[in-house]
C-alpha positions in Angstrom: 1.1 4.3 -14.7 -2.3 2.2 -14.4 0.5 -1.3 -13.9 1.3 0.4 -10.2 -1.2 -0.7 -8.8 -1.7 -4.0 -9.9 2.6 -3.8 -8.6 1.4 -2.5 -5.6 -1.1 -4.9 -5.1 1.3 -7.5 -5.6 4.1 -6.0 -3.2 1.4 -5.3 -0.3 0.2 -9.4 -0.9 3.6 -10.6 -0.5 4.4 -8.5 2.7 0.6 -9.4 4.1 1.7 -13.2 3.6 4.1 -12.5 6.1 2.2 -11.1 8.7 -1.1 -13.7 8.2 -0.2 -16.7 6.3 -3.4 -18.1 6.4 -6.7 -16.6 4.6 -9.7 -15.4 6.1 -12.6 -16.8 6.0 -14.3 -14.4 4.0 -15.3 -15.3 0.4 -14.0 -13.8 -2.6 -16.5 -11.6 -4.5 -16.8 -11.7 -7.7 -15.2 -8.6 -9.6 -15.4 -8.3 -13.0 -12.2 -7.3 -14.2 -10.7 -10.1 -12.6 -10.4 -13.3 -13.2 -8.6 -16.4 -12.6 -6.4 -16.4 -15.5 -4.9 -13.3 -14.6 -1.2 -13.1 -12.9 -2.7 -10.8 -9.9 -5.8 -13.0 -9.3 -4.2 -14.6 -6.0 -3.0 -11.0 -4.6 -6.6 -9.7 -5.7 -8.3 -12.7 -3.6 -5.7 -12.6 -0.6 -6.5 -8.6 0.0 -9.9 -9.0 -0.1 -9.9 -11.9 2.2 -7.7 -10.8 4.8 -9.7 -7.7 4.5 -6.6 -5.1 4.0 -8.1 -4.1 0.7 -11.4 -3.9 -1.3 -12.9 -3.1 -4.6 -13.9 0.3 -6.1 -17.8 -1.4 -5.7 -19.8 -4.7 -5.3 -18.4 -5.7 -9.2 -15.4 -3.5 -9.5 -11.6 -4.4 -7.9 -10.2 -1.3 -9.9 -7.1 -3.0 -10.8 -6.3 -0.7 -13.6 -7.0 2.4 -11.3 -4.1 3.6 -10.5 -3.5 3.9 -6.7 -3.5 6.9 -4.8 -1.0 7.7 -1.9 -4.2 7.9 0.2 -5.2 4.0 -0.4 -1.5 2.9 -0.2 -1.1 4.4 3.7 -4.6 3.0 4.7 -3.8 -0.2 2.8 -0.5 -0.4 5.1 -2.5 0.9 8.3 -5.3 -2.5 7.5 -2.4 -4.3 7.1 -0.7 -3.2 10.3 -3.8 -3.2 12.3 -3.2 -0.3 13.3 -5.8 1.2 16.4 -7.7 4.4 14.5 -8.6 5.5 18.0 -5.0 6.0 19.1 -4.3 8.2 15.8 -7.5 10.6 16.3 -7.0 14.2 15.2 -6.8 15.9 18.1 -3.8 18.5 18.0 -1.9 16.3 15.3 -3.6 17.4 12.2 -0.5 18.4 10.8 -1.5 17.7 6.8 -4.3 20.8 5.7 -5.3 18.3 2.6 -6.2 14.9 4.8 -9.4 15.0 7.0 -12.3 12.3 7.7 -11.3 8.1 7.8 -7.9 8.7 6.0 -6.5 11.0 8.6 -5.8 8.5 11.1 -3.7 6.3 8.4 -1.9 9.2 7.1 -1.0 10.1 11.3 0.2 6.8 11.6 2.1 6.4 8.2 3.8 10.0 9.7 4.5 8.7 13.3 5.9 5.9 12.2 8.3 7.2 9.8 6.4 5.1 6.5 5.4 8.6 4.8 6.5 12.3 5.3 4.1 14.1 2.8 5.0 15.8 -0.2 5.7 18.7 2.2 5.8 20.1 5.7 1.5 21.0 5.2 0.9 18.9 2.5 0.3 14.8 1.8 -1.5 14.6 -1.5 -3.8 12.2 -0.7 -5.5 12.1 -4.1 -2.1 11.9 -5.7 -1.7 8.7 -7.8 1.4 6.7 -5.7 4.9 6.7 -8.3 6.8 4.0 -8.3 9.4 5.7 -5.8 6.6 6.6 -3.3 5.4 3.0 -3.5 8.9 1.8 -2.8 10.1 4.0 -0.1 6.4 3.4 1.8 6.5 -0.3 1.7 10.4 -0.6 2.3 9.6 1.7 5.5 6.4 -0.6 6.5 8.7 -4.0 6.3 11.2 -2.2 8.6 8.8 -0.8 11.2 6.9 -4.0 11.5 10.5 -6.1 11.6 9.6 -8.2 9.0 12.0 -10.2 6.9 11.8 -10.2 3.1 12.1 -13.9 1.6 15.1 -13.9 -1.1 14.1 -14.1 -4.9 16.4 -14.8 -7.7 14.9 -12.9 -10.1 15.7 -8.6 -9.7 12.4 -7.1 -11.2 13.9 -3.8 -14.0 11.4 -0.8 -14.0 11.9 1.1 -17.0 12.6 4.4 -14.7 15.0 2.6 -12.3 18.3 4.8 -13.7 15.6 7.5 -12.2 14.9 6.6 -9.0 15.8 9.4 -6.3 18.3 8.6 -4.0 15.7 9.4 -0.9 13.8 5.7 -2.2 17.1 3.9 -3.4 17.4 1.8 -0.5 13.8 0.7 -0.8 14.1 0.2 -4.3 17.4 -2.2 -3.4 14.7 -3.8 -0.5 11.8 -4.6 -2.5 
């Protein structure tokens, strides 16, 4: 499970690509569990420097951390841009487990139709992000922001794909 988000990471770089092809100019920090030799270096350096994603501290990235649904909707919301002020609580606070900075990002994954919750009360935000969450969420953000997937010729296998629920196939098919 701790490969998802180094996967994710990957997935969210390639979709940020899209939307800002060019870098930042914010410089890279220096994390200690990565470095330039490994494959995710680049996504590592791009999400920090388009500023859509940050480390666990000053030396940490976390890349072996596995990601929570929680950092995966506000990773998409950075990545969307999205205006907190337009998703404040208000009468909307329709999750009982999200609250504080996440709750505007989990409104706006809802309202847009990237994340439902685990049920009609619930979002788990602290829930570490399967692979068919992390499909179905990104699939949905590349549809809401109209963006068009470059073709690859190789198909990625995940060991579980014979498993993957028919709610996140299409995603799965997508990505």
């Amino acid at each position: 499970m701790k490969r998802i988000s180094a996967v994710a990471l990957l997935l969210l770089t390639m979709v940020s690509n899209m939307i800002f092809p060019v870098f930042a100019a914010k410089v890279s920090p220096c994390y200690e569990d990565v470095s330039r030799g490994q494959w995710y270096y680049s996504a590592v350096r791009s999400a920090y420097e388009q500023g859509w994603m940050t480390g666990l501290s000053d030396t940490e990235f976390g890349v072996e951390t596995p990601l929570t649904r929680g950092e995966l909707v506000t990773s998409l919301g950075m990545l969307a841009g999205i205006n907190l002020r337009s998703y404040s609580a208000g009468d909307r606070q329709v999750f009982r487990d999200v609250d504080g900075t996440l709750l505007p990002y989990v409104l706006w994954a809802k309202e847009t139709g990237i994340s439902q919750g685990v049920s009609g009360t619930r979002f788990a935000p602290e829930a570490e992000v399967t692979h068919e969450q992390l499909a179905a969420m990104v699939g949905r953000f590349v549809e809401v922001q109209e963006l068009t997937l470059p073709e690859i010729s190789l198909t990625p296998r995940f060991s579980d794909a014979d498993e993957v629920s028919d709610w996140a196939l299409d995603s799965f098919e997508l990505l």
